[in-house]
VEXVOVEX-174604 format. One line per field, with one value per residue: residue in three letters; y, z, x of N, C-alpha, C, CB in turn. Coordinates in steps of 0.1 Angstrom, whole numbers, plus 5000, padded with zeros to 4 digits. Glycine has a CB too. Layout:
type <- ALA ...
nc2 <- Y ...
nc3 <- Z ...
nc1 <- X ...
cac2 <- Y ...
cac3 <- Z ...
cac1 <- X ...
cc2 <- Y ...
cc3 <- Z ...
cc1 <- X ...
cbc2 <- Y ...
cbc3 <- Z ...
cbc1 <- X ...
This chain:
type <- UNK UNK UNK UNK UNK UNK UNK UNK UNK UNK UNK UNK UNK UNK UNK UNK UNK UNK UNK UNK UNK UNK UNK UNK UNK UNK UNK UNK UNK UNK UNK UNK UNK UNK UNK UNK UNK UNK UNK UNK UNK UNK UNK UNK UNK UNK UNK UNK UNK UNK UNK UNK UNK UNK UNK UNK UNK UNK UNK UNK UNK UNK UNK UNK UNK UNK UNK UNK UNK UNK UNK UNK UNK UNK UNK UNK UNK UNK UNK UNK UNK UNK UNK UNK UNK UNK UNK UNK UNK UNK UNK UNK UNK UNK UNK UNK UNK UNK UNK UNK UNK UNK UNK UNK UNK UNK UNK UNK UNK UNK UNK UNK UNK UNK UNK UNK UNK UNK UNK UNK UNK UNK UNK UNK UNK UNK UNK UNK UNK UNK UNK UNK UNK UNK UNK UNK UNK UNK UNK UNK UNK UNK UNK UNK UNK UNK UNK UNK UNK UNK UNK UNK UNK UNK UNK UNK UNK UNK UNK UNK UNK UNK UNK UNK UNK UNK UNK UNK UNK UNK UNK UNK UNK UNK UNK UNK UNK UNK UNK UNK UNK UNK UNK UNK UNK UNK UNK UNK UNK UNK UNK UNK UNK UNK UNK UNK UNK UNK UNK UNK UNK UNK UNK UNK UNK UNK UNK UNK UNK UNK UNK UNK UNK UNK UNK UNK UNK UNK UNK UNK UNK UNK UNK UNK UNK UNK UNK UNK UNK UNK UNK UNK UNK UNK UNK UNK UNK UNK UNK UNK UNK UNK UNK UNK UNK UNK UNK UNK UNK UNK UNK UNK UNK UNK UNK UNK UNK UNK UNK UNK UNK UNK UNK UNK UNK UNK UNK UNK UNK UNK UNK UNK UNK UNK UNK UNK UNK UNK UNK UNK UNK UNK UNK UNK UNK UNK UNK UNK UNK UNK UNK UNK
nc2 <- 4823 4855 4889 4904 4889 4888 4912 4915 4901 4910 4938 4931 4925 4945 4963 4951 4953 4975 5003 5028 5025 5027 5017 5022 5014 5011 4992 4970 4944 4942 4920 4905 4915 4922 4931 4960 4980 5000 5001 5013 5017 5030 5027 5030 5053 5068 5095 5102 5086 5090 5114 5107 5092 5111 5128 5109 5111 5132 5132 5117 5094 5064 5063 5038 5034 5014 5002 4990 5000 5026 5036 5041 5060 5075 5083 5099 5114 5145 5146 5133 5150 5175 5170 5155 5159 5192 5195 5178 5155 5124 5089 5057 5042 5017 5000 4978 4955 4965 4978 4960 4935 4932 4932 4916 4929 4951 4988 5004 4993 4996 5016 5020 5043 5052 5054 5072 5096 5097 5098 5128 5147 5158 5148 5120 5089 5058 5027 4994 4966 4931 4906 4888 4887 4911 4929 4927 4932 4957 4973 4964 4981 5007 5012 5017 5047 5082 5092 5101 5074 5052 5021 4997 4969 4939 4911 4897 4882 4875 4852 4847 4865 4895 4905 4931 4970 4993 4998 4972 4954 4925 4910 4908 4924 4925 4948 4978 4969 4966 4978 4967 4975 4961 4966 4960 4937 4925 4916 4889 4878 4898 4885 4862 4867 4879 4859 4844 4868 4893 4910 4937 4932 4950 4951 4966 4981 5004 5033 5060 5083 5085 5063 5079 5080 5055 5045 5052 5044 5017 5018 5028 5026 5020 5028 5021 5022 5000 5004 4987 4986 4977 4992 5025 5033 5044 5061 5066 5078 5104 5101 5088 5101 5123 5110 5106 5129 5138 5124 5105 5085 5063 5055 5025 5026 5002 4996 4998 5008 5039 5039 5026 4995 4975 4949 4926 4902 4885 4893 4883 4881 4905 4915 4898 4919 4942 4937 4925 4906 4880 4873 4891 4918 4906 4909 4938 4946 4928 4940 4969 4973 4967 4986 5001
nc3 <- 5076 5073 5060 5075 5098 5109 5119 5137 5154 5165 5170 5198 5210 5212 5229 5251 5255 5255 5270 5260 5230 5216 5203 5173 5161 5137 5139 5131 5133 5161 5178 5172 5178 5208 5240 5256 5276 5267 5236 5215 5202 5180 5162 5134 5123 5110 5101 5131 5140 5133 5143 5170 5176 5165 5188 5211 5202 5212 5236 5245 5232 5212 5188 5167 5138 5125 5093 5064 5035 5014 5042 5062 5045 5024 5037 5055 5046 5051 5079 5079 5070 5087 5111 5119 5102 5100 5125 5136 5144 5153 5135 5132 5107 5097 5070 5054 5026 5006 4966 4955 4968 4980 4964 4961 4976 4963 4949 4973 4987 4975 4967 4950 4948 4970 4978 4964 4971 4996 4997 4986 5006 5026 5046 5055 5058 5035 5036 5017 5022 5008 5019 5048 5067 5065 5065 5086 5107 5095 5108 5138 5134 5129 5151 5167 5164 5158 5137 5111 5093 5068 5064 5042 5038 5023 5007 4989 4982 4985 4972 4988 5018 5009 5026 5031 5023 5012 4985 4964 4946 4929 4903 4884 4852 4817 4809 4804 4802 4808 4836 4860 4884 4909 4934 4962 4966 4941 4934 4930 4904 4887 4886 4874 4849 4838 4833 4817 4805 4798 4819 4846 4879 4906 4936 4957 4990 5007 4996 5000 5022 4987 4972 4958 4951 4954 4928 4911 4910 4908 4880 4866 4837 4819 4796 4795 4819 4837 4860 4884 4901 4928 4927 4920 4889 4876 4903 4909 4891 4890 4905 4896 4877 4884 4902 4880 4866 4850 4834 4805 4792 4791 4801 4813 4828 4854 4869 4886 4862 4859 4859 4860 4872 4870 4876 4903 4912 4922 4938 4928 4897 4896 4890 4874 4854 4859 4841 4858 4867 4862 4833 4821 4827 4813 4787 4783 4788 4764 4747 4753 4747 4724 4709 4706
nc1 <- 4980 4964 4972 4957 4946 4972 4975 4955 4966 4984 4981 4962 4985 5000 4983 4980 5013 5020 5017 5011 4999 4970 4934 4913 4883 4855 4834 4843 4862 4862 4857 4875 4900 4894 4880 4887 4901 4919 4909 4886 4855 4840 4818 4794 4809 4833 4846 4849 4861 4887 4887 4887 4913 4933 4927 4937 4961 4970 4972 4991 4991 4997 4979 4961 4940 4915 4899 4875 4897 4882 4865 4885 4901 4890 4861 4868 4886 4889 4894 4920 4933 4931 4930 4946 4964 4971 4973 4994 4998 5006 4995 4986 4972 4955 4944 4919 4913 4923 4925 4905 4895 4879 4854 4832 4814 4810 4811 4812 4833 4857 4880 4907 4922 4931 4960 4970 4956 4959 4988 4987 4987 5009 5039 5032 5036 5041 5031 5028 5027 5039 5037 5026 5045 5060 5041 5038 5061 5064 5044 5050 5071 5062 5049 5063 5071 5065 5050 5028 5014 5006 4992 4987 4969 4962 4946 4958 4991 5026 5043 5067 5089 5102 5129 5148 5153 5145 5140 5146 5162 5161 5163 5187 5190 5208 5235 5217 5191 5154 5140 5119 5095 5082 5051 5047 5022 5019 5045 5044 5030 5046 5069 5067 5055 5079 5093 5120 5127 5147 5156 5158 5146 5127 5122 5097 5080 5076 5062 5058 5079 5091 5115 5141 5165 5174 5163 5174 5197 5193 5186 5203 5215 5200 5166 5141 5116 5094 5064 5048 5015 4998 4975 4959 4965 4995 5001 5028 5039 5046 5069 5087 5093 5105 5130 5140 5144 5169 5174 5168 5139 5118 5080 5060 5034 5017 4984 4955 4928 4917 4890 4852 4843 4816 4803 4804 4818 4849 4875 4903 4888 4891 4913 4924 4909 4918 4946 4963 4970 4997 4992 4984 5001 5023 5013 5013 5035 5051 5040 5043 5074 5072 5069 5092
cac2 <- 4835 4865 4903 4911 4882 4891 4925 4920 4894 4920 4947 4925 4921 4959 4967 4944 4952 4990 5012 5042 5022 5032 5009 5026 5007 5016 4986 4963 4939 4941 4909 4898 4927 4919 4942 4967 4997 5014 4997 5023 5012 5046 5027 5031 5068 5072 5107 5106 5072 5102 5125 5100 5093 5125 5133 5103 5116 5146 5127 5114 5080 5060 5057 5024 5036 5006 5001 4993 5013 5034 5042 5047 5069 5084 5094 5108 5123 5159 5146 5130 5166 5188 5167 5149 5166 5206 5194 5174 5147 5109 5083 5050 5037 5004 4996 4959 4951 4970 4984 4951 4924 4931 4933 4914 4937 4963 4997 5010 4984 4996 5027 5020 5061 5056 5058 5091 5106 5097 5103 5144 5152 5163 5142 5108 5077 5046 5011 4987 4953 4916 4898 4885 4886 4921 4934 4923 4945 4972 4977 4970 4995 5020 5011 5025 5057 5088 5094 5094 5063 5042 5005 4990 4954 4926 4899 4893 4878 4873 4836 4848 4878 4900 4915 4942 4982 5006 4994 4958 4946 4908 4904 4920 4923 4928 4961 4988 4963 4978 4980 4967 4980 4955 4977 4952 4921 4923 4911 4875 4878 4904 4879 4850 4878 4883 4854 4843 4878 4902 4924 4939 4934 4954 4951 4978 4983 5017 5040 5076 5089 5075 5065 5082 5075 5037 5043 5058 5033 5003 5021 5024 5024 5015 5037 5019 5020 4995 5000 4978 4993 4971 5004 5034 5031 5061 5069 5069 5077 5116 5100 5081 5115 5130 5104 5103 5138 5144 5111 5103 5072 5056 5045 5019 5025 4995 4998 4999 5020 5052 5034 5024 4979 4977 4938 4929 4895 4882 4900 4876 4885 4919 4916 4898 4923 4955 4928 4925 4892 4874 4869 4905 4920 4901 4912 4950 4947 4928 4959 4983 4969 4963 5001 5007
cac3 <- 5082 5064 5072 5085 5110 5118 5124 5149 5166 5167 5180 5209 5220 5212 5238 5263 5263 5255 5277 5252 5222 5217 5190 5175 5152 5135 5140 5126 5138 5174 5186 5167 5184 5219 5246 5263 5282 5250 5224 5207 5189 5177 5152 5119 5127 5106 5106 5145 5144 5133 5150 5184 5172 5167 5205 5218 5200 5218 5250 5243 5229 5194 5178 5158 5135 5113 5089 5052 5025 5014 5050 5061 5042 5014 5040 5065 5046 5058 5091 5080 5063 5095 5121 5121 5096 5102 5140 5132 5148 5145 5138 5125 5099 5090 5059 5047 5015 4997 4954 4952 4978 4988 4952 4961 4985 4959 4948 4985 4994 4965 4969 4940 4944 4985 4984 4959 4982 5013 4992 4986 5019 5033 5061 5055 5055 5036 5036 5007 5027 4997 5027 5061 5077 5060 5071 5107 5105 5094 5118 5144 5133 5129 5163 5179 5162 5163 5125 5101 5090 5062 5066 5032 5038 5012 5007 4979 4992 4976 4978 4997 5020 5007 5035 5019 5025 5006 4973 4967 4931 4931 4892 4871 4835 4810 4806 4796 4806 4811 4848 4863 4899 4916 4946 4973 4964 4926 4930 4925 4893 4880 4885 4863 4840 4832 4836 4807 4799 4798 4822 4856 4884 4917 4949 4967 4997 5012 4987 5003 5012 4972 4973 4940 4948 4955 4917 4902 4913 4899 4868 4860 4821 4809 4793 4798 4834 4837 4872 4884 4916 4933 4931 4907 4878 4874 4911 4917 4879 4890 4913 4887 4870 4895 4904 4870 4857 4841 4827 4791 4801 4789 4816 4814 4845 4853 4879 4882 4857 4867 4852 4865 4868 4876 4879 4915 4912 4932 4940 4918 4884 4892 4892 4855 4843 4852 4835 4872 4867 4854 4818 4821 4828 4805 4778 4782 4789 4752 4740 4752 4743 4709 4706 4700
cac1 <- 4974 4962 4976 4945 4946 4984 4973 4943 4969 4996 4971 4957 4994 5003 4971 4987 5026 5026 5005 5014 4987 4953 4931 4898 4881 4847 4826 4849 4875 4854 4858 4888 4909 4883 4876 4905 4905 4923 4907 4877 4849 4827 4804 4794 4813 4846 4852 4849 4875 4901 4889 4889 4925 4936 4929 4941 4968 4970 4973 5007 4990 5003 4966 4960 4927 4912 4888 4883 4904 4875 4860 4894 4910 4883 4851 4874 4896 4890 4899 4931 4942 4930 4926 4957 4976 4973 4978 5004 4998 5008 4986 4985 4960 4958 4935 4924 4905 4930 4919 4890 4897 4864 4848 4821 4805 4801 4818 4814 4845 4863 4895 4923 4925 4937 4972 4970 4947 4970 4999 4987 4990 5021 5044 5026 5051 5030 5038 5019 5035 5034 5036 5023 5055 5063 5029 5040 5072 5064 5033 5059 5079 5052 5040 5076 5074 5055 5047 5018 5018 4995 4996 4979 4972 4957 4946 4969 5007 5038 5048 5079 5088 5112 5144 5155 5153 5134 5140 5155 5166 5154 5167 5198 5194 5218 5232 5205 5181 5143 5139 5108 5095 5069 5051 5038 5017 5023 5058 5046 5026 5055 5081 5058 5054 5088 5101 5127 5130 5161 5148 5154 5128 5131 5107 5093 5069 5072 5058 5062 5088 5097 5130 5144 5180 5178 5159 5184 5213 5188 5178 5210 5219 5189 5162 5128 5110 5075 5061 5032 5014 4980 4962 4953 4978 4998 5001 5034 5048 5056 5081 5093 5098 5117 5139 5150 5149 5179 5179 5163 5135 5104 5079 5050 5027 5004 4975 4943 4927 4906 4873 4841 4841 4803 4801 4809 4826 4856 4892 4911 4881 4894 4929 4927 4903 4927 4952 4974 4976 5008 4988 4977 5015 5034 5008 5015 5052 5051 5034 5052 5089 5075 5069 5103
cc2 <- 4847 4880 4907 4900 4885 4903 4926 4910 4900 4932 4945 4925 4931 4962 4959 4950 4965 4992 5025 5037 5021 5025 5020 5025 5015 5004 4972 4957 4941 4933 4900 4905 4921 4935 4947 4979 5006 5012 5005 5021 5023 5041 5028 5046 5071 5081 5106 5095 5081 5108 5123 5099 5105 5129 5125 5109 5126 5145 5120 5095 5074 5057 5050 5029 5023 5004 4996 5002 5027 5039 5052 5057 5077 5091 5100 5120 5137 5161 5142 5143 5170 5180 5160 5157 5182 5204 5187 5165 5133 5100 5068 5040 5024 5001 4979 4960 4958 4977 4974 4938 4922 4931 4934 4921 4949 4975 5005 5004 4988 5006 5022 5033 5061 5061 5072 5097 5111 5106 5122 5148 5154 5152 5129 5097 5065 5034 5001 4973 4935 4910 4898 4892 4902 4929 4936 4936 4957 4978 4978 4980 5010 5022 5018 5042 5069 5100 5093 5084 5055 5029 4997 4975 4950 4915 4889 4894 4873 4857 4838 4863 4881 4907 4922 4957 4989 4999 4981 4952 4931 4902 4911 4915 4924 4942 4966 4982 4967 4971 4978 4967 4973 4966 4965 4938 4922 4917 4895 4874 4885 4892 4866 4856 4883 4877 4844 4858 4887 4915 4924 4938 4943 4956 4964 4982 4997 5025 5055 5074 5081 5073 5066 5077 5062 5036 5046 5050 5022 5009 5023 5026 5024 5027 5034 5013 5011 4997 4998 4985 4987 4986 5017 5029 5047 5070 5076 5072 5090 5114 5096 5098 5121 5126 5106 5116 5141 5131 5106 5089 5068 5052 5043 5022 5018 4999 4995 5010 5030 5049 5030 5005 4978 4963 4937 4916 4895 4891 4894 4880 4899 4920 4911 4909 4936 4949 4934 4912 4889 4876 4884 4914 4915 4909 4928 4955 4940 4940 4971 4982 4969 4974 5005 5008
cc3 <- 5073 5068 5079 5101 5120 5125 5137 5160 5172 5176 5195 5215 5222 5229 5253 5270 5260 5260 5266 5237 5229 5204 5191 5161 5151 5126 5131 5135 5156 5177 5181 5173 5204 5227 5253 5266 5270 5235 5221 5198 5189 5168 5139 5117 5120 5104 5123 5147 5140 5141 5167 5183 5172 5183 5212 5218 5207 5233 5249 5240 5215 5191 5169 5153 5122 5107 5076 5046 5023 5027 5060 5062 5033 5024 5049 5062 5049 5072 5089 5075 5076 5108 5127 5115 5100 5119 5142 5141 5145 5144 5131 5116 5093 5077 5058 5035 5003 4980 4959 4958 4984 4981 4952 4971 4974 4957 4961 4989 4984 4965 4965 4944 4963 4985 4969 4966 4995 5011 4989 4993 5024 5048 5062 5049 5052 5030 5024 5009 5010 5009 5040 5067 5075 5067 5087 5112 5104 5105 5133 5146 5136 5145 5176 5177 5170 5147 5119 5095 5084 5062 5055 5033 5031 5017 4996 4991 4984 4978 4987 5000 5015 5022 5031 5027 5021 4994 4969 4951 4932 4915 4891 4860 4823 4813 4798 4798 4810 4829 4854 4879 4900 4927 4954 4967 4951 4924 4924 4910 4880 4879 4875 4851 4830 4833 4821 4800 4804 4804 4837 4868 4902 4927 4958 4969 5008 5001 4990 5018 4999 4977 4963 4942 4950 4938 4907 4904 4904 4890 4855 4844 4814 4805 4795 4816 4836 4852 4875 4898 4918 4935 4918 4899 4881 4892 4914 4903 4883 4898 4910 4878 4874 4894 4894 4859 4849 4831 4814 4791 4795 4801 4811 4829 4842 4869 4876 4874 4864 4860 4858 4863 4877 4880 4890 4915 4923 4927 4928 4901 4881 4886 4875 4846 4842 4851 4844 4873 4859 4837 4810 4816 4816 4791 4775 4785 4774 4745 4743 4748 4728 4702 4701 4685
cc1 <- 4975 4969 4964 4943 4958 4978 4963 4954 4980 4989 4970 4975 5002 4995 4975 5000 5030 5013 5005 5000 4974 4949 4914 4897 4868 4839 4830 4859 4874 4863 4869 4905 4899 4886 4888 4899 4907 4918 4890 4869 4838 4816 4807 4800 4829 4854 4852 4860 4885 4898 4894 4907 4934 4941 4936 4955 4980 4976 4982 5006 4994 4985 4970 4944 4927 4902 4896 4886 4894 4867 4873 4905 4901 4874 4856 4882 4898 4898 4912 4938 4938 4935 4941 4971 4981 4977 4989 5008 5000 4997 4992 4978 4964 4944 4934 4917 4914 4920 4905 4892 4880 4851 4838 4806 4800 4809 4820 4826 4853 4874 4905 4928 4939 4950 4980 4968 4959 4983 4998 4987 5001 5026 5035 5037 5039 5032 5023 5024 5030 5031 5033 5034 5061 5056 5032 5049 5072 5052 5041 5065 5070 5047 5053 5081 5066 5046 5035 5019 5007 5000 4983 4979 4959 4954 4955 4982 5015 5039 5060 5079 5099 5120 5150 5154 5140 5130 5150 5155 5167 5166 5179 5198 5205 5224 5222 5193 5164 5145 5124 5100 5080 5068 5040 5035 5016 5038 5056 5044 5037 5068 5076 5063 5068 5102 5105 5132 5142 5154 5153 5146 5135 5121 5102 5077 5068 5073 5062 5066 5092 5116 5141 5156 5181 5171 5167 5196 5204 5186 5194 5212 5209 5182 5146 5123 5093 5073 5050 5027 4999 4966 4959 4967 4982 5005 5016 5048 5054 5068 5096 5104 5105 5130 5146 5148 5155 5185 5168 5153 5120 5092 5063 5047 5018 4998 4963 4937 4916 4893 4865 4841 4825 4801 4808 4821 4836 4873 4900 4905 4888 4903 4930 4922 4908 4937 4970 4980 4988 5007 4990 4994 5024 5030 5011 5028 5057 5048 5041 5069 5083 5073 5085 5112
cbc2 <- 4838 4865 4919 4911 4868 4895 4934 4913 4880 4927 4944 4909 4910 4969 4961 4931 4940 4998 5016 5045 5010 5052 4986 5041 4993 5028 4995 4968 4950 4936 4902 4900 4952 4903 4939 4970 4998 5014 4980 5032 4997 5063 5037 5029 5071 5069 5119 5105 5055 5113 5132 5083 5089 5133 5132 5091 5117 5153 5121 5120 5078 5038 5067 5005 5053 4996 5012 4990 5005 5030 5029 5045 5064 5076 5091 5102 5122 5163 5140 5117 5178 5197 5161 5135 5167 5217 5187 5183 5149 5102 5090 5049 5047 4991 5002 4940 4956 4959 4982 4948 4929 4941 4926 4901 4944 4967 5003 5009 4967 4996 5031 5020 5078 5044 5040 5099 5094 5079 5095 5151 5147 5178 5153 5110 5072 5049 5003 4992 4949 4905 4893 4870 4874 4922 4926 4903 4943 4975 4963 4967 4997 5017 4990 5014 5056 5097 5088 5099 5057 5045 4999 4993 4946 4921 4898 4905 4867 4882 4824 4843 4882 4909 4910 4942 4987 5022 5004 4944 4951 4907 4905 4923 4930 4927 4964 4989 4960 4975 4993 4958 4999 4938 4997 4960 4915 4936 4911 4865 4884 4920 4875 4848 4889 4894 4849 4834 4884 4905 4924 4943 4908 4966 4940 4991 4970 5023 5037 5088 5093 5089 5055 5099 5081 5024 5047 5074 5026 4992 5037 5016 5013 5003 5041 5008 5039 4974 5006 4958 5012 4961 5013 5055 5026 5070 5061 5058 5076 5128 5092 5070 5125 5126 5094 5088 5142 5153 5098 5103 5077 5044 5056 5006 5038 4975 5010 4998 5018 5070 5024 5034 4964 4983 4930 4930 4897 4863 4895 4859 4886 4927 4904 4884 4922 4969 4929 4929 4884 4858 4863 4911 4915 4885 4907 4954 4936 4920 4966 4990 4952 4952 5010 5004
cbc3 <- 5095 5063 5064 5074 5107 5111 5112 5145 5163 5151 5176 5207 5218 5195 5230 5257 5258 5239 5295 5245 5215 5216 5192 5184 5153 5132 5138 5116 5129 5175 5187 5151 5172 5230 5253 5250 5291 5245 5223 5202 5190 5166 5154 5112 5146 5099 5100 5154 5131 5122 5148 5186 5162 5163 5215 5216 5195 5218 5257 5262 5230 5191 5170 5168 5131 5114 5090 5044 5006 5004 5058 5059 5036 5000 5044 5071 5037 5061 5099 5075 5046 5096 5120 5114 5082 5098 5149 5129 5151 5152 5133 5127 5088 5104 5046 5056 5017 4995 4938 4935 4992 4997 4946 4962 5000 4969 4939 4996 4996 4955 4983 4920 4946 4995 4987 4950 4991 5018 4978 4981 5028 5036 5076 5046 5074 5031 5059 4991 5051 4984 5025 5065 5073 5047 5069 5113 5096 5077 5118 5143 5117 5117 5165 5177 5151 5178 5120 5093 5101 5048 5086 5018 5053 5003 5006 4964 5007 4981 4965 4991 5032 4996 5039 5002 5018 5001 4966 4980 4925 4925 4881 4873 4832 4798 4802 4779 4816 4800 4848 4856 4903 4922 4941 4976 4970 4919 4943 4931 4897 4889 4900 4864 4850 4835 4848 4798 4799 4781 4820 4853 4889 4916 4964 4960 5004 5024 4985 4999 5019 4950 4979 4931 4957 4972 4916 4905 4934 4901 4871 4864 4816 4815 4781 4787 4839 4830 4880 4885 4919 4955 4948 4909 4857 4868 4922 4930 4863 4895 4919 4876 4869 4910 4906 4863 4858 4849 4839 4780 4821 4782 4835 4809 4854 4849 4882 4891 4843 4863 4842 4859 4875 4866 4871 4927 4902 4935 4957 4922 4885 4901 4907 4847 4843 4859 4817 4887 4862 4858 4818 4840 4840 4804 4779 4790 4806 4748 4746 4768 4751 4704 4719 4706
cbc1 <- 4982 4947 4980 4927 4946 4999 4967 4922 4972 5002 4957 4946 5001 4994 4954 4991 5038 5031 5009 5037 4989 4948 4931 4893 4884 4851 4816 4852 4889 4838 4845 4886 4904 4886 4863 4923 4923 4943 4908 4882 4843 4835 4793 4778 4813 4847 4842 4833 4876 4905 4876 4879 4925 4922 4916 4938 4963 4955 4963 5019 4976 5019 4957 4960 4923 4914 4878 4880 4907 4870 4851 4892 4924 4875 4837 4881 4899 4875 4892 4934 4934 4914 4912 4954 4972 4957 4969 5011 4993 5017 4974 4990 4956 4959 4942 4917 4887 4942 4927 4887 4910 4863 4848 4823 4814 4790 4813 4805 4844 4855 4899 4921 4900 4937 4983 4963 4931 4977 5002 4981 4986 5017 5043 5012 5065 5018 5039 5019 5024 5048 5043 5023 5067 5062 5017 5052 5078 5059 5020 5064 5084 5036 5033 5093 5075 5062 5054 5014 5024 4991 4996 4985 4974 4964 4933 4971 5007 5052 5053 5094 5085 5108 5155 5143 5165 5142 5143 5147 5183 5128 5159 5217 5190 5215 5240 5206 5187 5121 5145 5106 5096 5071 5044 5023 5003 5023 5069 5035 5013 5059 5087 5039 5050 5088 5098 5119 5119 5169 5130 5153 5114 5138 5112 5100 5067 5082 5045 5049 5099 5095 5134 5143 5191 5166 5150 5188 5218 5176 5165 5210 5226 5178 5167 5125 5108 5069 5065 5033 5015 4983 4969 4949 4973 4978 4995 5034 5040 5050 5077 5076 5091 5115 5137 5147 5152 5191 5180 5177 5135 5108 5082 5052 5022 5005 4974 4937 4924 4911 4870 4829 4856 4792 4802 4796 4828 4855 4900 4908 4862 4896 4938 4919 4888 4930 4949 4968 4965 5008 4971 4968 5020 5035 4995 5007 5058 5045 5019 5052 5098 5067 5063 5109
């Protein structure tokens, strides 16, 4: 089962056993979510899917808004800054097709940038789940609060779920060890990647709030930081900065790069060609260790 299947099967039984959930989708995930009293389908209308949210909001409801990444979170975004945010209201957004899951449709399916975007807003809590079972959990969770809340789901999945916290140290290196932070469904390919190597690896799928002090306990001694993230590169390196201020630190950031891939191809073509893949990772984690 895929997150996006958990999620519409989690939905339909949200819409059932809590009267307080409201679903409003935008012409998607119809008939896979089916028909409900609270469930909201506005159309090809994605600013009005916040803005319907928003209100429901208002009326002491948990809003569930879904779509893909870029309908989402990029053509709305005015509404998730005012409409949600300046009102200060909860919501919770689920995304699927994540950076290029959806490739083949074309640069309209395409938002690497989303969880910058999301991330410059103020009071936004946002989850980038590796796994089914992770995905499930955390949507749970989200679904008992009353928080902004992003829920990034893939089609990419870890071979196993991680149980863990915030931040979960998978490997230990030597002392001084470089320190390497998978973020969501890169932990598989990161762990291929760096495997035989004297290195660190640490898991992590809630992105903001960052959790600089669980980074600063794993980072420990060392001086080199690589962190891999399924989405823009770079997003989440000032965090990196933070965390480790007063500490003297190198830091590889992989991602997607901020470039134009014009051929449409499949999710997986992507993933080797902003070199996310195992082959890709290892190759740029040699390169940068051999800088020293």
């Amino acid at each position: 089962m895929t997150m996006r299947q958990r999620f519409y099967e989690r939905a339909r039984e949200a819409l059932d056993e809590n009267e307080r959930v409201a679903v409003v989708t935008a012409q998607i995930g119809t008939e896979a979510i089916g028909e409900h009293p609270r469930h909201f389908d506005v159309g090809i209308r994605e600013q009005l899917m916040i803005g319907v949210a928003a209100g429901l909001a208002l009326e002491g409801y948990r809003p569930v808004a879904h779509s893909y990444t870029p309908f989402l979170v990029e053509r709305p975004y005015e509404m998730l800054k005012l409409d949600l945010g300046h009102n200060d209201l909860g919501a919770v957004l689920v995304s699927i097709a994540g950076s290029y899951d959806a490739a083949h449709e074309g640069r309209t399916h395409q938002a690497p940038e989303d969880v910058a975007v999301v991330g410059a807003l103020p009071g936004w809590t946002i989850h980038v789940p590796g796994h089914v079972d992770e995905a499930d959990r955390l949507f749970r969770q989200a679904l008992g609060g009353n928080a902004r809340t992003y829920l990034r789901l893939s089609e990419e999945t870890n071979h196993a779920r991680v149980d863990g916290g915030w931040l979960t140290v998978l490997r230990h290196g030597s002392l001084g060890a470089p320190l390497v932070v998978a973020v969501g469904p890169t932990l598989t390919p990161v762990l291929e990647a760096t495997a035989g190597r004297d290195v660190s690896v640490a898991y992590l799928a809630t992105v903001r709030p960052f959790p600089h002090e669980d980074l600063r306990e794993a980072f420990a001694d060392g001086t080199d930081v690589v962190l891999v993230e399924p989405y823009l590169a770079g997003t989440s390196a000032a965090e990196i900065a933070v965390a480790l201020r007063d500490r003297p630190h190198r830091l590889l950031a992989l991602g997607v790069p901020n470039a134009e891939f014009r051929h449409y191809g499949t999710g997986a073509e992507h993933r080797v060609a902003h070199g996310l893949d195992a082959a890709g990772i290892a190759r740029s984690l040699e390169e940068f260790l051999a800088e020293l």
